[in-house]
C-alpha positions as CSV (number, residue, x, y, z in Angstrom):
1,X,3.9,19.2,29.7
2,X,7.4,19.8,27.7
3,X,6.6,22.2,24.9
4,X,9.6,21.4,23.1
5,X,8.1,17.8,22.4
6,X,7.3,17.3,19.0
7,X,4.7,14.5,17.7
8,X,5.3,11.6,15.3
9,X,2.6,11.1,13.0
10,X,1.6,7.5,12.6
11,X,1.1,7.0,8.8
12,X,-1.0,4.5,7.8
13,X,0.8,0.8,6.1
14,X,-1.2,-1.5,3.7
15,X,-0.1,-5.2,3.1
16,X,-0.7,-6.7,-0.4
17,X,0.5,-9.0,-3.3
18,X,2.1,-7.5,-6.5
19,X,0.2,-7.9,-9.6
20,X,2.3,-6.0,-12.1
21,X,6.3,-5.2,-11.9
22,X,6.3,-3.8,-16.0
23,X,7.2,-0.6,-14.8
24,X,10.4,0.9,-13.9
25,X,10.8,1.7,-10.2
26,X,7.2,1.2,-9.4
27,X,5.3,-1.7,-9.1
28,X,1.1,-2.3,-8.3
29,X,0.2,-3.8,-5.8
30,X,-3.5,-5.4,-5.0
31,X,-5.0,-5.5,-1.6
32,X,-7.9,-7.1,-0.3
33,X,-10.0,-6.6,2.1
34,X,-13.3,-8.6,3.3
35,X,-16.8,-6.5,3.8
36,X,-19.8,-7.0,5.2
37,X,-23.2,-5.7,3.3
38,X,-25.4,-3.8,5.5
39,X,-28.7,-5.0,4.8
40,X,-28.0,-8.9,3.9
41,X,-24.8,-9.2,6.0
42,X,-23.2,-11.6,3.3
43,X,-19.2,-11.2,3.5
44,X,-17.4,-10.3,0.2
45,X,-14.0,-9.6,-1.4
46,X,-13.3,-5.6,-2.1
47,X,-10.0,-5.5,-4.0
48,X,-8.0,-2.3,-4.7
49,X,-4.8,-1.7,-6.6
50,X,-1.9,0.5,-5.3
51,X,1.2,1.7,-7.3
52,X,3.9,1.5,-5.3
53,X,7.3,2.9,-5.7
54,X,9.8,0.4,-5.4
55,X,13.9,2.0,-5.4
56,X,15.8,-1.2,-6.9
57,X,12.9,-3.1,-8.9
58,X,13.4,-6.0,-6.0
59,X,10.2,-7.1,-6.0
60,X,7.9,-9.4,-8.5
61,X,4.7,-11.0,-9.3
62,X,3.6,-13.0,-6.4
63,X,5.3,-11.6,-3.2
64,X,3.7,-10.3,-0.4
65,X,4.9,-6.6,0.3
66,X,3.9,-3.7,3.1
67,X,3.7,-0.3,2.1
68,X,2.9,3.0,3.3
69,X,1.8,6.7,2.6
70,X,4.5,8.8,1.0
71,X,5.1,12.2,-0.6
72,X,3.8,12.2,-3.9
73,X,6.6,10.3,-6.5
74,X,4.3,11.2,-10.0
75,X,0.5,11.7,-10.4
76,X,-0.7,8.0,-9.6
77,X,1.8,7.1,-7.5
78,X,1.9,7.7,-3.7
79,X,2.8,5.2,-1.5
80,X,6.5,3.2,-1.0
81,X,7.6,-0.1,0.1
82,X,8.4,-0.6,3.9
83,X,9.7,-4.3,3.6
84,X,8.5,-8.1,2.0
């Protein structure tokens, strides 16, 4: 094994629609995902918003965006925009 090799950490992407674009350079994004209760194994919605940073304010209400884990940009903000 080559112990100059270095590993590339996989980081996790989310794919969502964006809800809000008020903000400057950051936009929130919802994603949903579809559960199964334990006990009566009825399938539901579980929603959860991300705010994402977004460089050139390219993207609005409505579109369809991927984004992933990021250093921190501010206190609520953590994740950036891969592509549409």
């Amino acid at each position: 094994m080559d112990t100059t090799s270095t590993q590339i950490k996989k980081v996790p992407t989310h794919k969502g629609v964006v809800v809000s674009d008020v903000m400057d350079k950051t936009i929130v994004v919802k994603v949903s995902t579809l559960k199964t209760h334990a006990k009566y194994r009825k399938q539901y919605t579980s929603s959860k918003r991300y705010k994402v940073h977004d460089e050139e304010n390219a993207y609005k209400i409505g579109d369809t965006v991927v984004f992933q884990e990021c250093r921190p940009y501010s206190k609520d903000k953590r994740h950036q925009v891969v592509k549409q």
